[in-house]
HTML snippet that shows the backbone in 3Dmol.js (N, CA, C, O; Angstrom):
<script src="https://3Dmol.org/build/3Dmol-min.js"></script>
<div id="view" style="width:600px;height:400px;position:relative"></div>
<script>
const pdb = `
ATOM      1  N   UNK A   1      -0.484 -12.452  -8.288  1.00  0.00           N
ATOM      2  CA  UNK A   1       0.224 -11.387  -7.596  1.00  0.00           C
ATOM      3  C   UNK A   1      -0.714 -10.213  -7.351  1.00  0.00           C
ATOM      4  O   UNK A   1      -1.574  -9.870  -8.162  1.00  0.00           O
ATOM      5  N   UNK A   2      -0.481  -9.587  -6.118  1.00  0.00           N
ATOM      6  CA  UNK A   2      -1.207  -8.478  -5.684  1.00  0.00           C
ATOM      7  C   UNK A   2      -0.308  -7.271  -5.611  1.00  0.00           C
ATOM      8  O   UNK A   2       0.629  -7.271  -4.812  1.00  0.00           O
ATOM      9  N   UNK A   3      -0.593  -6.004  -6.582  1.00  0.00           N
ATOM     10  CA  UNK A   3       0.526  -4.629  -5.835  1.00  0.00           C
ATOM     11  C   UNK A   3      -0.792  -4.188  -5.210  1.00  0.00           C
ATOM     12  O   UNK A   3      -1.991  -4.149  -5.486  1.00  0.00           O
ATOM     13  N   UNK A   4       0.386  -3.751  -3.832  1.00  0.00           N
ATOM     14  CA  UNK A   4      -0.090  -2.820  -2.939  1.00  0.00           C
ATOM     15  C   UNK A   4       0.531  -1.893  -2.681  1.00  0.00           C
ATOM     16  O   UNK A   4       1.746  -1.996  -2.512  1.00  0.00           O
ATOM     17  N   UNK A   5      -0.183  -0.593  -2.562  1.00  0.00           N
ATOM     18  CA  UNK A   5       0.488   0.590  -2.601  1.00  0.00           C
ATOM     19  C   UNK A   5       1.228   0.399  -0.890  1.00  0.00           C
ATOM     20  O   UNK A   5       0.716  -0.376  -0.082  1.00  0.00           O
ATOM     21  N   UNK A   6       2.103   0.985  -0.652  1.00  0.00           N
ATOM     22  CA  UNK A   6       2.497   1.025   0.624  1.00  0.00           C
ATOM     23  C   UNK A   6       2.806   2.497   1.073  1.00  0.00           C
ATOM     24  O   UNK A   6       3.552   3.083   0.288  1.00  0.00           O
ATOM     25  N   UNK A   7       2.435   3.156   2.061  1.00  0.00           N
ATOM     26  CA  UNK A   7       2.352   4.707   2.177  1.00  0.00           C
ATOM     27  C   UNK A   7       2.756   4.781   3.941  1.00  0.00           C
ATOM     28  O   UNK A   7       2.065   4.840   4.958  1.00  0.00           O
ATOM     29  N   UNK A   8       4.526   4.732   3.620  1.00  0.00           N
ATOM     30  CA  UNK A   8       5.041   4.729   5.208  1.00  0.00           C
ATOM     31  C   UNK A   8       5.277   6.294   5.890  1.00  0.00           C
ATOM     32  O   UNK A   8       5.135   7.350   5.273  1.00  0.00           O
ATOM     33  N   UNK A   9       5.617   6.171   7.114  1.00  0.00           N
ATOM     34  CA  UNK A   9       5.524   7.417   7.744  1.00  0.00           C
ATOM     35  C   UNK A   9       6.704   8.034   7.469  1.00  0.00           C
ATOM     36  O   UNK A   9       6.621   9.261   7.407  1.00  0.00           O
ATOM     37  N   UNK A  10       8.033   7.444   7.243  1.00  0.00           N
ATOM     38  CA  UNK A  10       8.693   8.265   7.453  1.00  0.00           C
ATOM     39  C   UNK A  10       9.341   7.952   6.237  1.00  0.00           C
ATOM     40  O   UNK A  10      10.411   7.521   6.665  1.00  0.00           O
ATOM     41  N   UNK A  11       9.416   7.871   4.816  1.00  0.00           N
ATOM     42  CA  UNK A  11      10.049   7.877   3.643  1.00  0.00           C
ATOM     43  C   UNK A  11       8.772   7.972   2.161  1.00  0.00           C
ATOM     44  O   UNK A  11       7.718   8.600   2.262  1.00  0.00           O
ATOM     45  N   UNK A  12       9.069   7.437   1.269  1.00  0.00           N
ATOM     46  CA  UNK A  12       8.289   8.044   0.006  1.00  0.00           C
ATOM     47  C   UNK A  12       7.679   6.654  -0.549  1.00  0.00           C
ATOM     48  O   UNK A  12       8.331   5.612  -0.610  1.00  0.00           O
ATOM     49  N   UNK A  13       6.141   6.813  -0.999  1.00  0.00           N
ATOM     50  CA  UNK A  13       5.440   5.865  -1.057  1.00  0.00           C
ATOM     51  C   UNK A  13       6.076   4.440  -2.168  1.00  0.00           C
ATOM     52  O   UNK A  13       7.018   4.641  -2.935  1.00  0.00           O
ATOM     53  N   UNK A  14       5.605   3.509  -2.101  1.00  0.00           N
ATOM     54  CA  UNK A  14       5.943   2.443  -3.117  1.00  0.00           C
ATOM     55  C   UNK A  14       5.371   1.140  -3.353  1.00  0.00           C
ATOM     56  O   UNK A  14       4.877   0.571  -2.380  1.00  0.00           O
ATOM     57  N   UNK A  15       5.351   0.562  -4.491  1.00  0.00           N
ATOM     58  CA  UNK A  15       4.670  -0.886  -4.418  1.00  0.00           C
ATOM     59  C   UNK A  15       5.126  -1.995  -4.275  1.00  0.00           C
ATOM     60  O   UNK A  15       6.118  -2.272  -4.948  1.00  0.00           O
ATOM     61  N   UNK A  16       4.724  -2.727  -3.612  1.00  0.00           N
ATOM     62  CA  UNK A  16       4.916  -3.836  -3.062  1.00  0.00           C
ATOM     63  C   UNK A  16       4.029  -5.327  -4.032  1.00  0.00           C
ATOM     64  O   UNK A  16       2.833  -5.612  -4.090  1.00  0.00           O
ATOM     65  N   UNK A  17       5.121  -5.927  -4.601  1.00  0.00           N
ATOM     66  CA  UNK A  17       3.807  -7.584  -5.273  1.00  0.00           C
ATOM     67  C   UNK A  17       3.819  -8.421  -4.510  1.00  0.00           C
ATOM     68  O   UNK A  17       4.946  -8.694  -4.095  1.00  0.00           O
ATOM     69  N   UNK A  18       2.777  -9.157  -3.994  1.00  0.00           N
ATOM     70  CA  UNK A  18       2.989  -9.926  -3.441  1.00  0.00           C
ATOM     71  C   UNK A  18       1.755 -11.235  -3.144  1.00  0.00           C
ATOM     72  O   UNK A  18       0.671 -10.696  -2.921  1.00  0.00           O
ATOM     73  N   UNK A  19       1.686 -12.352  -3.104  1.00  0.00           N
ATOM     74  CA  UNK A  19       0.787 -13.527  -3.791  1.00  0.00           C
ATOM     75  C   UNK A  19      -0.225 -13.301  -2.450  1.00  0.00           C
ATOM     76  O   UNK A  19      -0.013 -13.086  -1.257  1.00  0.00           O
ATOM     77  N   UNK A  20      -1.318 -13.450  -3.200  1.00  0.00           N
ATOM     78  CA  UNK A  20      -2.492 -13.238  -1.951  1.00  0.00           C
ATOM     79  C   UNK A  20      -2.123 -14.331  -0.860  1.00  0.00           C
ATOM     80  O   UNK A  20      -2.679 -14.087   0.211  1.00  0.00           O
ATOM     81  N   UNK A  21      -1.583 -15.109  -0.851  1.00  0.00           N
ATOM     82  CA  UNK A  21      -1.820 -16.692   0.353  1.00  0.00           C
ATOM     83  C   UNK A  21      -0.748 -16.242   0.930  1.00  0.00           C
ATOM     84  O   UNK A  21      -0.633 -16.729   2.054  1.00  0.00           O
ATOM     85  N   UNK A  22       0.248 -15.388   0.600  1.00  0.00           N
ATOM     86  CA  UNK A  22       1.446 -15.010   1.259  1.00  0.00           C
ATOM     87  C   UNK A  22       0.741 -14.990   2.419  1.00  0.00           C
ATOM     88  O   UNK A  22      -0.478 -14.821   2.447  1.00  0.00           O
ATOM     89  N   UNK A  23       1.682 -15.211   3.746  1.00  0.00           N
ATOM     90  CA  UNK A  23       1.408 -14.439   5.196  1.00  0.00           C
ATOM     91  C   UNK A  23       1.165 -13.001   5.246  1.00  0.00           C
ATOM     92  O   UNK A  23       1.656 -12.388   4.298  1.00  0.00           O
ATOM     93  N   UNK A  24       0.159 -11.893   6.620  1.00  0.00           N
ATOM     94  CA  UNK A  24       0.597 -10.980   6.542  1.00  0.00           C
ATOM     95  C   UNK A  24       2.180 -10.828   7.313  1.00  0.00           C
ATOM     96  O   UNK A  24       2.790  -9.776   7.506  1.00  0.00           O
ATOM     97  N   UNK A  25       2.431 -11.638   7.523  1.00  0.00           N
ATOM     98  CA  UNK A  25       4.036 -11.706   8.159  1.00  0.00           C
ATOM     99  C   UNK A  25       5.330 -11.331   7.336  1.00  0.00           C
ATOM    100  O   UNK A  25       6.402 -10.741   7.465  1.00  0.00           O
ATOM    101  N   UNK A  26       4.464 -12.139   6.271  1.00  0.00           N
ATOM    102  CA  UNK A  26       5.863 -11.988   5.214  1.00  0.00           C
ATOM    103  C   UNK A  26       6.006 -10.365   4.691  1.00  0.00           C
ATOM    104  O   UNK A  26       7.065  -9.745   4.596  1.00  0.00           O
ATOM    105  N   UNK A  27       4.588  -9.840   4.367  1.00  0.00           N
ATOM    106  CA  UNK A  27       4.420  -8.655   3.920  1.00  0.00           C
ATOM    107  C   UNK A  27       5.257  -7.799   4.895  1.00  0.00           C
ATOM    108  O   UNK A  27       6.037  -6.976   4.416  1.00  0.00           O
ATOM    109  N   UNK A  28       5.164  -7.914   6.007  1.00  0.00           N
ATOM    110  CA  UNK A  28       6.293  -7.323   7.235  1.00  0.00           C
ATOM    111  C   UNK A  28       7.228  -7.266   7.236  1.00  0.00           C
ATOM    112  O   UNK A  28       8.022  -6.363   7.503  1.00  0.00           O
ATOM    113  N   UNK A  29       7.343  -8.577   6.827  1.00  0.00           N
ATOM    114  CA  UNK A  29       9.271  -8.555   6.085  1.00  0.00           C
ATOM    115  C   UNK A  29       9.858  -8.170   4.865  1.00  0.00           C
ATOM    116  O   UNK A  29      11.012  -8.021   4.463  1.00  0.00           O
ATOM    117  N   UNK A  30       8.532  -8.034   4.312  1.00  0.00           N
ATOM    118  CA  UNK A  30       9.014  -7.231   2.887  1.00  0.00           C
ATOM    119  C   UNK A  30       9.354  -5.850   3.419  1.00  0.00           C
ATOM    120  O   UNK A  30      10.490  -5.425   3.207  1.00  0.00           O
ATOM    121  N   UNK A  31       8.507  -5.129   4.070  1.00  0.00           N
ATOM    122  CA  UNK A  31       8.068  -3.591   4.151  1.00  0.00           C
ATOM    123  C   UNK A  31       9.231  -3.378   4.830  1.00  0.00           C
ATOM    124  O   UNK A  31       9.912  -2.511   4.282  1.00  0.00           O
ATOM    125  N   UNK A  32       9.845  -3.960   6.075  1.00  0.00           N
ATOM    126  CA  UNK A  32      11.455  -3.665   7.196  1.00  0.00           C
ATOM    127  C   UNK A  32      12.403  -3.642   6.084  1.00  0.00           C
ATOM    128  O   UNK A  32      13.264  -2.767   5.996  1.00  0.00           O
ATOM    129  N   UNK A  33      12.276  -4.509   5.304  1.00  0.00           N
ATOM    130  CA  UNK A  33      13.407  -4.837   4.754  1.00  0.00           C
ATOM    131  C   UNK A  33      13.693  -3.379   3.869  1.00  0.00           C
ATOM    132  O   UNK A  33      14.281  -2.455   4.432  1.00  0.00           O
ATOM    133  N   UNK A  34      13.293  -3.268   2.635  1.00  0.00           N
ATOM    134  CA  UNK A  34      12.844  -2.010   1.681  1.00  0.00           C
ATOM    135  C   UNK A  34      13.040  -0.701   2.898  1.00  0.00           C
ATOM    136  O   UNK A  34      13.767   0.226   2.543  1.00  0.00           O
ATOM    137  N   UNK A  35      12.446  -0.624   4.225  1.00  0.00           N
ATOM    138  CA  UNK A  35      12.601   0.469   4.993  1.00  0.00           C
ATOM    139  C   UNK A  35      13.573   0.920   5.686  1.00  0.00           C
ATOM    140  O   UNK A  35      13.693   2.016   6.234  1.00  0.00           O
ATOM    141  N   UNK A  36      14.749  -0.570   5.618  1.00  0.00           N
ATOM    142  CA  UNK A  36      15.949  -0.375   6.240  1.00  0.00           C
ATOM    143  C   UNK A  36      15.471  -0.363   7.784  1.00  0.00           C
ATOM    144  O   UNK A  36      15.977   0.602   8.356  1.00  0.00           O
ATOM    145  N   UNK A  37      14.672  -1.122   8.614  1.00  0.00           N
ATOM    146  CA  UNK A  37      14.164  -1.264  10.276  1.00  0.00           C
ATOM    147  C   UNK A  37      14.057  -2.450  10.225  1.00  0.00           C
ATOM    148  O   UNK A  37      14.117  -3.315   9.350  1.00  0.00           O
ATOM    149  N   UNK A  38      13.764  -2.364  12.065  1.00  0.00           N
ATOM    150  CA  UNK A  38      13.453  -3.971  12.418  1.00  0.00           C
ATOM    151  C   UNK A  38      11.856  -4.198  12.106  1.00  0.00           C
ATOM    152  O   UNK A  38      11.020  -3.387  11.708  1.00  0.00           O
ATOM    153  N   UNK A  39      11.752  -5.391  12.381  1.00  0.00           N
ATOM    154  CA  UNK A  39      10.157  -5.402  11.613  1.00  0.00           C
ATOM    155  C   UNK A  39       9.078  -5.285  12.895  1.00  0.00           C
ATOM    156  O   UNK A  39       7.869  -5.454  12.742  1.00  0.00           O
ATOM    157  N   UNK A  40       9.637  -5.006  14.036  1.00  0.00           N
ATOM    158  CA  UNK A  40       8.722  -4.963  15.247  1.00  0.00           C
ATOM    159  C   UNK A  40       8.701  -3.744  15.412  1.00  0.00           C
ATOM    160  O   UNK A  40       8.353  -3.478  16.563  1.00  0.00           O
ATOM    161  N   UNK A  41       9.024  -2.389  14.470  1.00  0.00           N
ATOM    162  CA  UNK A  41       8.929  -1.397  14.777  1.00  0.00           C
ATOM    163  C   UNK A  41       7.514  -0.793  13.882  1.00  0.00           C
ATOM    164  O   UNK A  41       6.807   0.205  14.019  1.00  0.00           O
ATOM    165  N   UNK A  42       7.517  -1.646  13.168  1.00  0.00           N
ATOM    166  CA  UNK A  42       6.127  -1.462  12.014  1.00  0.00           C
ATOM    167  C   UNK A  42       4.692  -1.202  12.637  1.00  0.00           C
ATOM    168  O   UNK A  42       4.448  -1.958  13.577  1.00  0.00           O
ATOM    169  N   UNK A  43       4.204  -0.762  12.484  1.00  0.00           N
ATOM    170  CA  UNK A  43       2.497  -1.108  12.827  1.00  0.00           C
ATOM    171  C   UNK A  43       2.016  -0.983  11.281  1.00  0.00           C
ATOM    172  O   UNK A  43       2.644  -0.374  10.415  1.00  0.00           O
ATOM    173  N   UNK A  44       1.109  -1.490  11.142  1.00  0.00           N
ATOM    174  CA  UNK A  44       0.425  -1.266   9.748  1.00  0.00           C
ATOM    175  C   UNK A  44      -1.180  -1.316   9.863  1.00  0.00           C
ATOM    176  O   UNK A  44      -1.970  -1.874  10.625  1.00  0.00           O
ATOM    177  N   UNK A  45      -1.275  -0.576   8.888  1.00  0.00           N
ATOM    178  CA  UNK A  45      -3.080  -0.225   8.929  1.00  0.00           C
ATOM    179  C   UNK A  45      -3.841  -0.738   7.296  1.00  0.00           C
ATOM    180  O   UNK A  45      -3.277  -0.461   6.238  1.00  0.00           O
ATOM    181  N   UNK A  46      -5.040  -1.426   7.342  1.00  0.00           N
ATOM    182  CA  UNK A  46      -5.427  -0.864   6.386  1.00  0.00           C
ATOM    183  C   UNK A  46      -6.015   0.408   5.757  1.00  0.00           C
ATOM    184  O   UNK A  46      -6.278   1.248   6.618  1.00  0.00           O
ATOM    185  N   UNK A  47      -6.232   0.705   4.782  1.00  0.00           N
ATOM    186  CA  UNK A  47      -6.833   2.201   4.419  1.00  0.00           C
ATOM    187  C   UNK A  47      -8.138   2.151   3.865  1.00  0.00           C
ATOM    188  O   UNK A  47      -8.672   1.271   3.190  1.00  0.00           O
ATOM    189  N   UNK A  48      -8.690   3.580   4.389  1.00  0.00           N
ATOM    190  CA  UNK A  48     -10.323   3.690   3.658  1.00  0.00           C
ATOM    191  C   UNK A  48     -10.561   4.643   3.571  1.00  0.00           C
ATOM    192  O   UNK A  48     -10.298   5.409   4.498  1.00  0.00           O
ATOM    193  N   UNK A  49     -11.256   5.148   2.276  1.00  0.00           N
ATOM    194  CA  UNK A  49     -11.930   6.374   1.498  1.00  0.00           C
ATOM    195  C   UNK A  49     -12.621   6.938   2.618  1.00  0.00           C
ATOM    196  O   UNK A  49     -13.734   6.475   2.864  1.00  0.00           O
ATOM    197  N   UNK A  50     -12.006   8.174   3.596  1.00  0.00           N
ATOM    198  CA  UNK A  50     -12.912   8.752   4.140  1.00  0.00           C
ATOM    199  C   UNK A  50     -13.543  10.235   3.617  1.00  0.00           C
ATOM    200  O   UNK A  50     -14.226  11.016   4.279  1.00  0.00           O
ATOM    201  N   UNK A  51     -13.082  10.373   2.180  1.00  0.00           N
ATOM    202  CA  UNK A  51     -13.925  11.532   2.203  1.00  0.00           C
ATOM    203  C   UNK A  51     -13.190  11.901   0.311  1.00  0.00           C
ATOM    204  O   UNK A  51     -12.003  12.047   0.017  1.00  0.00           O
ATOM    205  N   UNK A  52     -14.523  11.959  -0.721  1.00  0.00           N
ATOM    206  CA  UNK A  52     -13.909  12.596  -1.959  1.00  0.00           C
ATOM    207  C   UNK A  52     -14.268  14.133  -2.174  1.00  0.00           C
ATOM    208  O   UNK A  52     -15.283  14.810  -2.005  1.00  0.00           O
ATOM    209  N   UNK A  53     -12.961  14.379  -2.628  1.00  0.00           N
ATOM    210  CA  UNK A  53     -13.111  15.883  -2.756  1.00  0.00           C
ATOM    211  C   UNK A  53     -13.628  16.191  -4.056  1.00  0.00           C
ATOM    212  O   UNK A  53     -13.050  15.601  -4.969  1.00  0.00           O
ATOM    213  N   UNK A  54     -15.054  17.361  -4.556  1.00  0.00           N
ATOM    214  CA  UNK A  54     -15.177  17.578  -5.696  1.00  0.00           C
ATOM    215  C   UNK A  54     -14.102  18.474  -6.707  1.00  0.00           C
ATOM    216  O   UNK A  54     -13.873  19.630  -7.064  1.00  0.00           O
ATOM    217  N   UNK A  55     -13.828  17.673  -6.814  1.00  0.00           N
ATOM    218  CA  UNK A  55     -12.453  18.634  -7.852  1.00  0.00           C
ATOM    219  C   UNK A  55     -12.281  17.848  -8.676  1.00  0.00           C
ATOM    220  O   UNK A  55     -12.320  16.647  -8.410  1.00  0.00           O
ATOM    221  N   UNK A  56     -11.997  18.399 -10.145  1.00  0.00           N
ATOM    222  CA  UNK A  56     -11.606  18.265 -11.514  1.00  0.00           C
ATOM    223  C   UNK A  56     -10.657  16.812 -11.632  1.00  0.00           C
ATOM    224  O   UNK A  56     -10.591  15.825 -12.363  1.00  0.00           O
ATOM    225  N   UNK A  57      -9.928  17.410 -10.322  1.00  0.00           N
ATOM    226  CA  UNK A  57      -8.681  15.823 -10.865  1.00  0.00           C
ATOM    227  C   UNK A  57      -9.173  14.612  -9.601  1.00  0.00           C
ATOM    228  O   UNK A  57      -8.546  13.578  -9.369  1.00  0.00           O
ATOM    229  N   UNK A  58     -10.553  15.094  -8.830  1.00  0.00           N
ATOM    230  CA  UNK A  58     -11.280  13.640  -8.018  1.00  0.00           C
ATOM    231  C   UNK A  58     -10.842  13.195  -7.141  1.00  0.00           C
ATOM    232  O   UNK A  58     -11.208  12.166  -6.574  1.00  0.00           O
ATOM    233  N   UNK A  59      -9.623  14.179  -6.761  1.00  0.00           N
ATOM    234  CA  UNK A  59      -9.587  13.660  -5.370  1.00  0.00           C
ATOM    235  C   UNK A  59      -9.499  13.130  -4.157  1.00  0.00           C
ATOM    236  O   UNK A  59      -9.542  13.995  -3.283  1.00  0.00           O
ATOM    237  N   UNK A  60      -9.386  11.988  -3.742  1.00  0.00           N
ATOM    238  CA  UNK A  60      -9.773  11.186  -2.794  1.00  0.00           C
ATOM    239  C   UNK A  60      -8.543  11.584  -0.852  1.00  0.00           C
ATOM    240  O   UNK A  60      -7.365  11.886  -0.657  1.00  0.00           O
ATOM    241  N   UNK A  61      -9.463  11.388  -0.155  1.00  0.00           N
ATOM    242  CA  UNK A  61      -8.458  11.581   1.377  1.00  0.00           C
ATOM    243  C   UNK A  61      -8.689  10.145   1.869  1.00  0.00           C
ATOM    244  O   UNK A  61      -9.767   9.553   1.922  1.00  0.00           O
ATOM    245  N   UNK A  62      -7.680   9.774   2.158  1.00  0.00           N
ATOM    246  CA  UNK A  62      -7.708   8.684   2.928  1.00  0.00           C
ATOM    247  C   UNK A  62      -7.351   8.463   4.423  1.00  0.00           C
ATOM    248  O   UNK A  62      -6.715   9.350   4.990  1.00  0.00           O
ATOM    249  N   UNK A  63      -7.754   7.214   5.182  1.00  0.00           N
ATOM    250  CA  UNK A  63      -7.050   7.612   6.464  1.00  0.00           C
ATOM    251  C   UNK A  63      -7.291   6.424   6.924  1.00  0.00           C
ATOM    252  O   UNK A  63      -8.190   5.858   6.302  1.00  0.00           O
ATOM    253  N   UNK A  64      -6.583   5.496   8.245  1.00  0.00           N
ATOM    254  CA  UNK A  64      -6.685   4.240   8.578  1.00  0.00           C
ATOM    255  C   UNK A  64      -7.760   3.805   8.900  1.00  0.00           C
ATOM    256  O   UNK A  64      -8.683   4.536   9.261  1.00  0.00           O
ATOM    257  N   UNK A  65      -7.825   2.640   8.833  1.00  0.00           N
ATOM    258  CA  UNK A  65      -9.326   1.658   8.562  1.00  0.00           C
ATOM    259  C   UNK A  65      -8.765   0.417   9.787  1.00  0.00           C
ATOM    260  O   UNK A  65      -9.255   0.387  10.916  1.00  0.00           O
ATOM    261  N   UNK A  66      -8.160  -0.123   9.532  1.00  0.00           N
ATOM    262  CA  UNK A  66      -7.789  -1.583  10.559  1.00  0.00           C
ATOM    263  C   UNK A  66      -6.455  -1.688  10.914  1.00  0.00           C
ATOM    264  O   UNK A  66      -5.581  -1.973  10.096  1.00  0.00           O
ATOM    265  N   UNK A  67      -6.218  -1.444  12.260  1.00  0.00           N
ATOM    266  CA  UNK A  67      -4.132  -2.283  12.433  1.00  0.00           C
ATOM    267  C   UNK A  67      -4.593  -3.619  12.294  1.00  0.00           C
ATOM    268  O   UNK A  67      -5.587  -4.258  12.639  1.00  0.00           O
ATOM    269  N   UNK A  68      -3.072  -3.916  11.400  1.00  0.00           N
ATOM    270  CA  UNK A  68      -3.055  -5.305  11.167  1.00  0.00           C
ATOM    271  C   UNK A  68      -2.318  -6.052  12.171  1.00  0.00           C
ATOM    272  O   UNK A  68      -1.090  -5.971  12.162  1.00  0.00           O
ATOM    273  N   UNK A  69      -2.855  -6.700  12.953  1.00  0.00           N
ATOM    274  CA  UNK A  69      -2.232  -7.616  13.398  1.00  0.00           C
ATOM    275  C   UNK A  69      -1.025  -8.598  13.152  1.00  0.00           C
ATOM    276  O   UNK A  69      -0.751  -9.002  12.022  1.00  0.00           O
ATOM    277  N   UNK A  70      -0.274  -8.981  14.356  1.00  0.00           N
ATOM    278  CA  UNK A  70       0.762 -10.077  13.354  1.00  0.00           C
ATOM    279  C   UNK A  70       0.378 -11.393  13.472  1.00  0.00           C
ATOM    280  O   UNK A  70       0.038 -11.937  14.522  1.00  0.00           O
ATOM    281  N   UNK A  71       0.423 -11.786  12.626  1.00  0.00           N
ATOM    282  CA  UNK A  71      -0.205 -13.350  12.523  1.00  0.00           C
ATOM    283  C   UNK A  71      -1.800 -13.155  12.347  1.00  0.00           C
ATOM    284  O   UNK A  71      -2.688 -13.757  12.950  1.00  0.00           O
ATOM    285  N   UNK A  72      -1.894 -12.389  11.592  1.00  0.00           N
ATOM    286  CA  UNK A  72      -3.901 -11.540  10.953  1.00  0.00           C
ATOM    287  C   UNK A  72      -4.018 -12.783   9.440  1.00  0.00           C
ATOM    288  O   UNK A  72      -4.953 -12.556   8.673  1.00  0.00           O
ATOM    289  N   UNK A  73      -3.142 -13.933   9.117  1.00  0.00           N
ATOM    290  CA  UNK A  73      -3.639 -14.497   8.067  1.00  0.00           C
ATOM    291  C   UNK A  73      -3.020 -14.383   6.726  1.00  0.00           C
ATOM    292  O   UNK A  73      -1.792 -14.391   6.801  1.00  0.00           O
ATOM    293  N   UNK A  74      -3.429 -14.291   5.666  1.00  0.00           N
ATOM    294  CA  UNK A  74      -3.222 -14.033   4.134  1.00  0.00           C
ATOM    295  C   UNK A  74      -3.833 -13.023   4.091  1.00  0.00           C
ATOM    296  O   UNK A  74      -4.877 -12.597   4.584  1.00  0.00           O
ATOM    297  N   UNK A  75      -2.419 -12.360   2.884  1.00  0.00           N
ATOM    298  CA  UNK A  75      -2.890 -10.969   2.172  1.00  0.00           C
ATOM    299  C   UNK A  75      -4.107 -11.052   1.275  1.00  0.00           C
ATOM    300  O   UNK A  75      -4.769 -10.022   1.145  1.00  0.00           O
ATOM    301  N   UNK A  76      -4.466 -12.101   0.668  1.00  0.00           N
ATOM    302  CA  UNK A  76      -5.429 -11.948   0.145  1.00  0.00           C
ATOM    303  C   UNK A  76      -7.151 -12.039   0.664  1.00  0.00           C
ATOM    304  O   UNK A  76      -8.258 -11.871   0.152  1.00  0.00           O
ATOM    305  N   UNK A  77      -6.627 -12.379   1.879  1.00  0.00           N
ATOM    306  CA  UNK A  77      -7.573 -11.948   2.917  1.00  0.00           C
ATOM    307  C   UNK A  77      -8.396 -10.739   2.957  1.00  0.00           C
ATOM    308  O   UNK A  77      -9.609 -10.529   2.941  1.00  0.00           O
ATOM    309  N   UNK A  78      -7.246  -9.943   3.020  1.00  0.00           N
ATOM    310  CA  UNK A  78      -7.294  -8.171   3.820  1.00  0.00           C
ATOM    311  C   UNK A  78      -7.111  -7.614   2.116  1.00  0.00           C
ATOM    312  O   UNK A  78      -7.944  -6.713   2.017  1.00  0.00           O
ATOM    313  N   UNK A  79      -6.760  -7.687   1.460  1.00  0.00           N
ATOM    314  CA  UNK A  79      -6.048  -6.938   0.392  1.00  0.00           C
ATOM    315  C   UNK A  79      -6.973  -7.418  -1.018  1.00  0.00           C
ATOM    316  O   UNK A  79      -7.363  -8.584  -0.960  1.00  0.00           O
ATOM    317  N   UNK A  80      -7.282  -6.805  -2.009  1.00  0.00           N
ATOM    318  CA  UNK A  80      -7.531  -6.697  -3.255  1.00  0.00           C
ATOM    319  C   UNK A  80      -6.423  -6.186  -4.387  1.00  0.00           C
ATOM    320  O   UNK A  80      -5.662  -5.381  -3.851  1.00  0.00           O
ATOM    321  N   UNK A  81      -6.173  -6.356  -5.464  1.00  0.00           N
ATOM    322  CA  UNK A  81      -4.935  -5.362  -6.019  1.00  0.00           C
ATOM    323  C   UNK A  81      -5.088  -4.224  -6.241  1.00  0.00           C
ATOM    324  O   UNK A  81      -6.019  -3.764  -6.904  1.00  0.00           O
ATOM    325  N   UNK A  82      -4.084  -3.515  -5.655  1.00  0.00           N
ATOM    326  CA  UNK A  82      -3.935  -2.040  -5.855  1.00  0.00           C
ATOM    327  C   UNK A  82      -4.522  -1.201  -4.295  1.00  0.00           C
ATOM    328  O   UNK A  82      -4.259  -0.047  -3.957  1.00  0.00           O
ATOM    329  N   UNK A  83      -5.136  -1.936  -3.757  1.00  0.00           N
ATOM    330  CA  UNK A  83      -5.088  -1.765  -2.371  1.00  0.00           C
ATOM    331  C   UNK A  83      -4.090  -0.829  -1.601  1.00  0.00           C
ATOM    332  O   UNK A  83      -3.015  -0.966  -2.186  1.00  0.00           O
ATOM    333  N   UNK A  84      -3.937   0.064  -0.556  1.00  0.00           N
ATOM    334  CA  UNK A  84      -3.130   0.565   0.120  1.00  0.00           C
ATOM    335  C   UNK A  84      -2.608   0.393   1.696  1.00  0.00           C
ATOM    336  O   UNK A  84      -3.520   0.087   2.464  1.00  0.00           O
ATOM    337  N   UNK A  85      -1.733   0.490   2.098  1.00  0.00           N
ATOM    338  CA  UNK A  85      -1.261  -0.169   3.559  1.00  0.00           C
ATOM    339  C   UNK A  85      -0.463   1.075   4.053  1.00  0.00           C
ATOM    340  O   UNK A  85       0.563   1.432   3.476  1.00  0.00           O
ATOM    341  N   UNK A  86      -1.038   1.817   5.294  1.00  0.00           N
ATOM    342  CA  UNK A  86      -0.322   2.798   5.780  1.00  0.00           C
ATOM    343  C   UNK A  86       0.557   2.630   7.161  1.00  0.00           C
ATOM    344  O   UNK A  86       0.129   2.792   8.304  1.00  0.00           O
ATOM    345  N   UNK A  87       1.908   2.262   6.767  1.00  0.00           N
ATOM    346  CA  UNK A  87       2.735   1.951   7.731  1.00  0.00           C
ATOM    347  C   UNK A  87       3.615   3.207   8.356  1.00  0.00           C
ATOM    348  O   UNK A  87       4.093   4.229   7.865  1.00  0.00           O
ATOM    349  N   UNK A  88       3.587   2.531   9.898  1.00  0.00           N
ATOM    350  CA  UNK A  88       3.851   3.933  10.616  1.00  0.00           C
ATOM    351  C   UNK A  88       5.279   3.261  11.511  1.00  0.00           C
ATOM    352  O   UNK A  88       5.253   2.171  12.082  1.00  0.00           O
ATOM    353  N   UNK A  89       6.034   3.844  11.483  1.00  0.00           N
ATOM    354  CA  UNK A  89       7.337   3.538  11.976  1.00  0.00           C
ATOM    355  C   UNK A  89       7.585   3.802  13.060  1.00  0.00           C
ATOM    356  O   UNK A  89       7.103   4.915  13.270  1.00  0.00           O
ATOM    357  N   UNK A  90       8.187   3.346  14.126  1.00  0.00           N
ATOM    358  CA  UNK A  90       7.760   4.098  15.801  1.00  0.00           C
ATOM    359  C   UNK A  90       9.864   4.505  15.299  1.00  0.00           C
ATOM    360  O   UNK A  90      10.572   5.144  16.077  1.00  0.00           O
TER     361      UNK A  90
END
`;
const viewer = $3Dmol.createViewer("view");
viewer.addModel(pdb, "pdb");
viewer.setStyle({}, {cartoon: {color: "spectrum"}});
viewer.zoomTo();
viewer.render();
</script>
């Protein structure tokens, strides 16, 4: 099992488990479902460290790295655990 952080646009962040060979499809249907939408309203990105801030508690800004495509393969593809996915809701 893989958690991935999930960090949507329009509600409050959360984790998601889910088996690396899973589809990223299924992960789609996890994320609509939990978001209360249809799942064609999703776009999803991966995320990447663009910048650490020097400060005491370290920091980090993040910001999108890759839209995922539908039908992009297995999560364990794209994903490591603990990984983050920034989904944007139209």
């Amino acid at each position: 099992m893989k958690a991935l952080h999930i960090y949507p646009s329009t509600s409050d962040a959360f984790t998601l488990s889910v088996l690396p060979s899973a589809p990223i499809t299924m992960m789609r249907r996890k994320i609509a479902k939990k978001l209360k939408t249809d799942i064609d309203r999703l776009m999803l990105w991966t995320v990447e460290r663009v910048q650490k801030k020097n400060t005491d508690e370290g920091q980090e800004v993040w910001d999108r790295a890759k839209v995922m495509e539908v039908g992009d393969g297995e999560i364990g593809f794209w994903f490591d655990d603990g990984d983050g996915v920034i989904v944007e809701v139209d």
